[in-house]
VOGU-3710 file (C-alpha; in Angstrom, 3 decimals, decimal comma):
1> xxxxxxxxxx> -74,861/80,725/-31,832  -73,829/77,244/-31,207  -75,834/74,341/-31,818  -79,395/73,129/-31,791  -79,864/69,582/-31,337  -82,856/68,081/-32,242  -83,896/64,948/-30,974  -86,807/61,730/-30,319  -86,811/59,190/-27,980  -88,245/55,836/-28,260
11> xxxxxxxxxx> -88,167/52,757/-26,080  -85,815/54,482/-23,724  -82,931/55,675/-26,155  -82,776/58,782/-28,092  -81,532/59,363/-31,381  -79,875/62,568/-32,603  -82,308/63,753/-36,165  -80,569/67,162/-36,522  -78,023/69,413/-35,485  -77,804/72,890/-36,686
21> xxxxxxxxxx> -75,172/75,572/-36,032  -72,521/77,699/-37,118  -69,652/75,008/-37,283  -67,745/75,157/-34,476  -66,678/72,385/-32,757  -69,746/69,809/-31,456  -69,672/67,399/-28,912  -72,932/65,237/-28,650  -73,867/64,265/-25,173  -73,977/60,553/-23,935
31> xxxxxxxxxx> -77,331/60,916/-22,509  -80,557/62,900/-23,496  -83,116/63,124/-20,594  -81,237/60,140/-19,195  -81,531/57,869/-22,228  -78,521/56,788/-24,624  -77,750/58,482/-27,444  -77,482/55,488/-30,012  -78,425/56,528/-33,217  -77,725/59,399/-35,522
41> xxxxxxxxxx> -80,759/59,905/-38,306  -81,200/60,608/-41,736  -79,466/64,253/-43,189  -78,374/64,615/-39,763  -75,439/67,344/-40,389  -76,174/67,484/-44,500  -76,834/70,601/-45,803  -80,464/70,987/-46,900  -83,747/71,972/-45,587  -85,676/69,962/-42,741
51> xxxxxxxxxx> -89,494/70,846/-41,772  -89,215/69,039/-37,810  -91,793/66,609/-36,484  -93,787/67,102/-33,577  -92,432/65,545/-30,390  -88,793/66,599/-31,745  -87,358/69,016/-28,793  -83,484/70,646/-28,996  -81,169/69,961/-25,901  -81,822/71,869/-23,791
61> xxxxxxxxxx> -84,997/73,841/-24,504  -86,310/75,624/-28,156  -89,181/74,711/-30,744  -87,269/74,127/-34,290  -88,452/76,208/-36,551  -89,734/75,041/-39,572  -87,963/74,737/-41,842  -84,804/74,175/-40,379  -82,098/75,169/-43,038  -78,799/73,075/-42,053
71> xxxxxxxxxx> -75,829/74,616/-43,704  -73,358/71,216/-43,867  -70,586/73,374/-42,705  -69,605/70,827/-39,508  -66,142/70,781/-39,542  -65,613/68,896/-35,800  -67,608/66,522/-33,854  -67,644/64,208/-31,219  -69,939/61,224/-31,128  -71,796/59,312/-28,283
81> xxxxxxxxxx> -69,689/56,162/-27,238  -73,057/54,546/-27,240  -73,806/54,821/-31,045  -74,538/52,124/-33,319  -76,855/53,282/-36,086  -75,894/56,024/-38,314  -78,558/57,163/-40,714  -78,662/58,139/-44,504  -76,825/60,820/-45,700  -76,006/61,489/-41,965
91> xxxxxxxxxx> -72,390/63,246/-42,735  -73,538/64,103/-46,949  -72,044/67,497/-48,194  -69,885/67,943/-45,231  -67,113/69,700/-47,209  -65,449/70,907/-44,539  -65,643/67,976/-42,774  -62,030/66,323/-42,114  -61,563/63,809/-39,519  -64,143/61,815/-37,878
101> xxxxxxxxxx> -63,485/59,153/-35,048  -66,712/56,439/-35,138  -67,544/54,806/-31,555  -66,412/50,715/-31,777  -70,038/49,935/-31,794  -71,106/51,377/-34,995  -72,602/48,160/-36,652  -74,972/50,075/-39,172  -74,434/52,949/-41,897  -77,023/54,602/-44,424
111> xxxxxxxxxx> -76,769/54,637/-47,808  -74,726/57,758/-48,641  -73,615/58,350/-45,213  -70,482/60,250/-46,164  -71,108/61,394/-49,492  -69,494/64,431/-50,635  -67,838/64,375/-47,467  -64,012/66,149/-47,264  -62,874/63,623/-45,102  -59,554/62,552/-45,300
121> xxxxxxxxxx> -59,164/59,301/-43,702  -61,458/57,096/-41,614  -60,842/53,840/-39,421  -64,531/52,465/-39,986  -65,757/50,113/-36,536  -64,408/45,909/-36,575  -68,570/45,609/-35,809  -69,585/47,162/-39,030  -70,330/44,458/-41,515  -71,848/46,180/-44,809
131> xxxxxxxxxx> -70,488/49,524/-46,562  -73,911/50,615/-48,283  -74,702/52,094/-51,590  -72,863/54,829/-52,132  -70,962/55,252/-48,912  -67,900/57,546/-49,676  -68,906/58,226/-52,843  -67,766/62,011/-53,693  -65,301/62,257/-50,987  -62,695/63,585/-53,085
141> xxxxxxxxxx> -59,817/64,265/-50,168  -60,445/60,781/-49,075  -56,543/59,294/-49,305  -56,891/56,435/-46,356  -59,759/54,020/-44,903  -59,395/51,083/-42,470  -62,215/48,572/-43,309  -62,732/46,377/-40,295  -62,158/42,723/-40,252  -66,037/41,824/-40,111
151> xxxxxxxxxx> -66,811/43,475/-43,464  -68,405/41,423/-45,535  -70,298/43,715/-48,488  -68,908/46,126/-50,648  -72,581/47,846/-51,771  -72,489/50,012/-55,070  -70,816/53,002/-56,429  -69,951/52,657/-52,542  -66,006/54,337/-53,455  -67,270/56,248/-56,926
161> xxxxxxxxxx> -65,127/59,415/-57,593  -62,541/58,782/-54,833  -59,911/60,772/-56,586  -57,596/60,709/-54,020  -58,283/57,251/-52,470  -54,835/55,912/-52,404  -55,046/52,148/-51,383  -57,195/49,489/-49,957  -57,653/46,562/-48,034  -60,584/44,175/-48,004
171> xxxxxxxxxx> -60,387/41,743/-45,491  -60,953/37,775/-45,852  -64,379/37,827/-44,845  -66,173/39,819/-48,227  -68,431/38,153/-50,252  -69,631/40,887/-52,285  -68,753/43,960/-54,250  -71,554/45,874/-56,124  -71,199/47,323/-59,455  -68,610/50,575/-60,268
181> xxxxxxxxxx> -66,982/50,113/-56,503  -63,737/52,252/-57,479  -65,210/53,711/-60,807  -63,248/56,975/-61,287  -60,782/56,088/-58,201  -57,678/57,165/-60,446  -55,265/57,319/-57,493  -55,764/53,596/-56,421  -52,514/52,168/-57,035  -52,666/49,087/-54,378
191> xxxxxxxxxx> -55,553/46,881/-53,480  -55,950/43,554/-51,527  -58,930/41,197/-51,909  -60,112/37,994/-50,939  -60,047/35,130/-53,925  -64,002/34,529/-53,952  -64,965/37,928/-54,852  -65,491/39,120/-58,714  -62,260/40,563/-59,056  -63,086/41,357/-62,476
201> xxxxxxxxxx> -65,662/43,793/-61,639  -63,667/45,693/-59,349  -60,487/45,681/-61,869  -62,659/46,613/-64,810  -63,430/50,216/-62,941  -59,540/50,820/-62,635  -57,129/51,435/-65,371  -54,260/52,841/-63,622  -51,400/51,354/-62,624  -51,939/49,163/-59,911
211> xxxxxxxxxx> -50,252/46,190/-57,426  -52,998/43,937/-56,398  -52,518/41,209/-53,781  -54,988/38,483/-53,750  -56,119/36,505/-50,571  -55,999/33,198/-51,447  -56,355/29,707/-49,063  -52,998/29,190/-48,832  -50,930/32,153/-49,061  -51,176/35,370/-50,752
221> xxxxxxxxxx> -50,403/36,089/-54,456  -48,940/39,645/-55,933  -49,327/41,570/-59,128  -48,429/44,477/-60,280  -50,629/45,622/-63,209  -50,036/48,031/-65,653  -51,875/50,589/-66,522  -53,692/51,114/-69,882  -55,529/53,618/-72,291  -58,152/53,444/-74,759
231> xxxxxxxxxx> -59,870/55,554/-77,478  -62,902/54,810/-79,982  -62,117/55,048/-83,915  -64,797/55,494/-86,555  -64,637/52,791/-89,092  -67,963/53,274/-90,811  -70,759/56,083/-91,430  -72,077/56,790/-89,236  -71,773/55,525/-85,983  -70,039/52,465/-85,695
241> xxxxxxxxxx> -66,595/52,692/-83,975  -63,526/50,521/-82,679  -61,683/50,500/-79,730  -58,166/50,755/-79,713  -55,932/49,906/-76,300  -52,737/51,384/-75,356  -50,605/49,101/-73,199  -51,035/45,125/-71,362  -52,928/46,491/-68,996  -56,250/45,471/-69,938
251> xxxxxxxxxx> -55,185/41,783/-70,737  -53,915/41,468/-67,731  -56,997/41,670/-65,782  -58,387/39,157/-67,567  -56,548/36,916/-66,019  -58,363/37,447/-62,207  -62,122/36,234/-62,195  -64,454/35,851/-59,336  -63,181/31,979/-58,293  -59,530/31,948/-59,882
261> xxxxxxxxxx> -55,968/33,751/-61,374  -55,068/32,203/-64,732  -51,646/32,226/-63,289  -49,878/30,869/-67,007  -52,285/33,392/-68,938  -50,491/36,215/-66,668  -47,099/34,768/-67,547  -47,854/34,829/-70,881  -48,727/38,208/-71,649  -45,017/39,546/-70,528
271> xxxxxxxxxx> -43,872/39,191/-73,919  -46,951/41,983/-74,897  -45,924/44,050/-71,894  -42,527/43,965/-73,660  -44,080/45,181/-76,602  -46,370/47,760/-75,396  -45,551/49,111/-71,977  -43,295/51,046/-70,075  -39,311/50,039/-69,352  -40,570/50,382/-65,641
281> xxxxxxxxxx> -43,832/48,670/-64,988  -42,551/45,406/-67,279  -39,463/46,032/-64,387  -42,045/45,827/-61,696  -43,946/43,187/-63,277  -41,157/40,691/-63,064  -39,975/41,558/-59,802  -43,328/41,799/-58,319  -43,635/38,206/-59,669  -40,311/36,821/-58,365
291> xxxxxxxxxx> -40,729/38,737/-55,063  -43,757/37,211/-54,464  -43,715/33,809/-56,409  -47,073/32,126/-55,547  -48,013/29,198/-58,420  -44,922/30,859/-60,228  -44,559/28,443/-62,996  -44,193/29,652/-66,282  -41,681/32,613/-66,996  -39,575/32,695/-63,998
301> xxxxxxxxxx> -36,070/32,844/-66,115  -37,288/35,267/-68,350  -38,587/37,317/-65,635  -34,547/36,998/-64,153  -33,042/38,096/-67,436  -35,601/41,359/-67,533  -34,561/41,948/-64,190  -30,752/41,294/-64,170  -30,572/43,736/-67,505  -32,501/46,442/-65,913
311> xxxxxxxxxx> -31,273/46,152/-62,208  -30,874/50,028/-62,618  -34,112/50,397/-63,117  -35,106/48,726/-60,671  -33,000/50,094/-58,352  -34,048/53,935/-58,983  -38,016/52,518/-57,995  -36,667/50,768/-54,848  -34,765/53,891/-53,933  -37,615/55,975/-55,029
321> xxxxxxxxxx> -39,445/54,175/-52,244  -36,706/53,810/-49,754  -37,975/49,583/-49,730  -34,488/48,820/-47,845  -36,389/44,886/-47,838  -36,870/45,025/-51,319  -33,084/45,432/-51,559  -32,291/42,707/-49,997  -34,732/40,889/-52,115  -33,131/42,188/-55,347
331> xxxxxxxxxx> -29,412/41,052/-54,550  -30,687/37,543/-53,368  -32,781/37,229/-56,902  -30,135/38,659/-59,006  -26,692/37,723/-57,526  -25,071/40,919/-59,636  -21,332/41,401/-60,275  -19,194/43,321/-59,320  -19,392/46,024/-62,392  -22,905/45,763/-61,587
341> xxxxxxxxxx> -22,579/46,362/-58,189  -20,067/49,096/-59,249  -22,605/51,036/-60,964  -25,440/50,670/-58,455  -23,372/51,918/-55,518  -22,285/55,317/-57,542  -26,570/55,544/-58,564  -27,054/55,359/-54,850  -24,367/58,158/-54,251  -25,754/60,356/-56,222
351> xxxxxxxxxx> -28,755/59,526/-54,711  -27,569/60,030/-51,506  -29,053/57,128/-50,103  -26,850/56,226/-47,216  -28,554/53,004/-46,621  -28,271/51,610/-50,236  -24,736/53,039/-50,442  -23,747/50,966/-47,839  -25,615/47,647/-48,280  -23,950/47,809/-51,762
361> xxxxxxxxxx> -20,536/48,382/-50,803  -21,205/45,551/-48,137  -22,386/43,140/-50,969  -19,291/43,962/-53,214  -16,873/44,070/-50,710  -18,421/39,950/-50,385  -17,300/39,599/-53,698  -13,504/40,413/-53,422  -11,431/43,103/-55,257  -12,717/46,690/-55,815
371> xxxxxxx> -10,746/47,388/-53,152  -9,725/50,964/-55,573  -13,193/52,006/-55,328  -14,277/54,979/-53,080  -17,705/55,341/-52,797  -17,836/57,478/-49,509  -21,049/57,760/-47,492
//
C-alpha cells in the first residue's frame, strides 16, 4: 500500500496535513509541485479519523476519501530539511514510533506534538524556543532528550507521565516552567536548571531520589536530594486526615525557591537525614556537598566525619558507577589510612575493579609500609 500524502499549498510552500499508510518506512519529499515542504499540520501521523478539505490532493495523484482513518502505526520517517512548523498532535499515539531526527530549523511545536509517542530519545532543534503544553506527555519509553540552548519555556504537564525519563538539562536561557512539568516522572534522578526559575514547582512534582545542579551567576551548585514518602492518617470522623512523611526529602526542597538556595537551611537538615534516611543517600549528601562546595559554609566537618566513617560506602556507589574522578575526589577529601586503604583495595578486589584496585594500591603504597599486602590485579 504505501503512503498517501495529503497536502495544501499556500503562498508558495506546502505543508504536509496527513499521511496515511501501512507503516513502513516514509520519507517526505523536499518539494511538492516545486514548493517547500515547511510545515507538518495538526494529527498529521495520529491515529484518528480525518474528513479532508477540498483543495487537499495526495502526492502524486488520488482524492482522500472521507473519512480518512489514520492508524498511528508510523514507526520510521524522514522529514523535509526545510521544516519549521510542526503542528498539534502531529506525532500523538505513535506507539510504535522510536526515533525521530527533527530538521535544525524546527522553531515551532504544537501542543501535544509527541504525546503518547514511544519515542525513546530526541535531540529537539538549538532554534526551538518553547516546549508547549503537553509536549511529551505520555511518552512512556522516553529515557533521553537534548533541549537546545535557545529554550526558554517549559509549558505545562509538558513531561507528565515520563516514566522512563531518566535526566535533564535546562539550559541558562529558561524563564518559565508551567505547572506538573515532571509530575509522575519517577525515573528522574538528575536535573539541571537555571537559578531564576521556580525550582519549587518543578521539585514539588518529584519525590524520588534525585541530584540537582543549579545554574547560578557564578558557578554551579550540586545537591543530591533524597527521596521521600508520604501517607494520609485519619485523626477525626469523618474526613479529616494528616499527613505523615517518610524521610528529609521533602525538607530539603524547601530549601530551592524561584530566586534563591537557603544554602545554611540545607546544611541544617543533615542532622534529620541522619535520623530518617538511608546510610547511602546521607553518604551522597555529604559528598555531593564537599565535591561540589559552592557557598559551603555551614557543616563542612561534619559532612568529613560522615564521609571518613562510611568511606566504604561510599566507595561501593563510586564503584557502582565506575566515577574513576570521583575517586580521586574521595582520597583528596578524606586523606584515609592505611587500614583504610587496606580495606578499600580488598572491596575493590572483590569487585574486580582493576582501576580502583590499582589507584588504591598506588595511594597506599604513598603512604609507606604494607609492603606484606598482596592485592593482585
Amino acid at each position: 500500500m504505501g503512503w498517501a500524502v495529503y497536502y495544501t499549498i499556500q503562498q508558495g510552500e506546502a505543508a504536509v496535513l496527513r499521511c496515511v499508510g501501512d507503516g513502513s518506512p516514509l520519507i517526505l519529499p523536499e518539494f511538492i509541485a516545486g514548493c517547500p515542504v515547511t510545515a507538518l499540520g495538526s494529527d498529521c501521523f495520529a491515529a484518528g479519523d480525518w474528513d479532508g478539505d477540498e483543495g487537499l490532493f495526495p502526492v502524486p495523484t488520488h482524492t482522500p476519501p472521507a473519512p480518512v482513518r489514520t492508524p498511528g502505526n508510523l514507526k520510521r520517517v524522514t522529514l523535509p530539511g526545510g521544516l519549521r512548523s510542526i503542528g498539534e498532535r502531529a506525532f500523538a499515539r505513535c506507539p510504535d514510533l522510536r526515533r525521530l531526527t527533527l530538521p535544525d530549523g524546527v522553531d515551532t511545536l504544537g501542543e501535544r506534538v509527541f504525546e503518547g509517542s514511544g519515542l525513546e530519545h530526541l535531540e529537539l532543534p538549538d532554534r526551538l524556543e518553547a516546549l508547549p503544553d503537553y509536549a511529551f506527555s505520555g511518552c512512556r519509553s522516553l529515557k533521553r532528550l537534548t533541549l537546545g540552548q535557545r529554550i526558554t519555556t517549559l509549558g505545562h504537564h509538558a513531561f507528565y507521565n515520563c516514566r522512563a525519563l531518566e535526566g535533564l538539562e535546562l539550559p541558562r536561557g529558561v524563564s518559565f516552567v508551567g505547572e506538573e512539568v515532571f509530575l509522575n516522572c519517577a525515573a528522574l534522578t538528575r536535573l539541571t536548571a537555571p537559578l531564576g526559575v521556580n525550582l519549587s514547582v518543578m521539585l514539588s512534582d518529584l519525590q524520588n531520589s534525585l541530584t540537582l545542579t543549579v545554574l547560578c551567576p557564578d558557578g554551579e551548585a550540586r545537591f543530591f536530594l533524597p527521596g521521600f514518602s508520604y501517607e494520609y492518617e485519619s485523626i477525626t470522623a469523618p474526613r479529616v486526615w494528616r499527613t505523615i512523611t517518610y524521610g528529609a526529602g521533602r525538607l530539603y526542597r524547601e530549601c530551592f525557591s524561584s530566586r534563591d538556595i537557603d544554602f545554611d537551611l540545607y546544611e541544617s537538615y543533615f542532622v534529620t537525614a541522619l535520623l530518617q534516611d538511608d546510610l547511602a543517600d546521607t553518604v551522597r549528601i555529604a559528598f555531593t556537598r564537599l565535591r561540589w562546595p559552592y557557598h559551603l559554609n555551614k557543616g563542612r566537618e561534619i559532612y568529613l566525619g560522615h564521609l571518613r566513617a562510611h568511606l566504604d560506602v561510599a566507595l561501593e556507589q563510586l564503584m557502582a558507577e565506575d566515577d574513576t574522578d570521583a575517586l580521586e575526589v574521595l582520597l583528596h577529601l578524606t586523606h584515609p589510612g592505611a587500614d583504610a586503604l587496606d580495606d578499600l583495595t580488598a572491596r575493590a578486589r572483590r569487585r574486580n575493579k582493576v582501576f580502583f584496585v590499582s589507584r588504591l594500591m598506588e595511594e597506599r603504597m604513598g603512604l609507606g609500609g604494607g609492603a606484606d599486602k598482596d592485592f593482585s590485579l
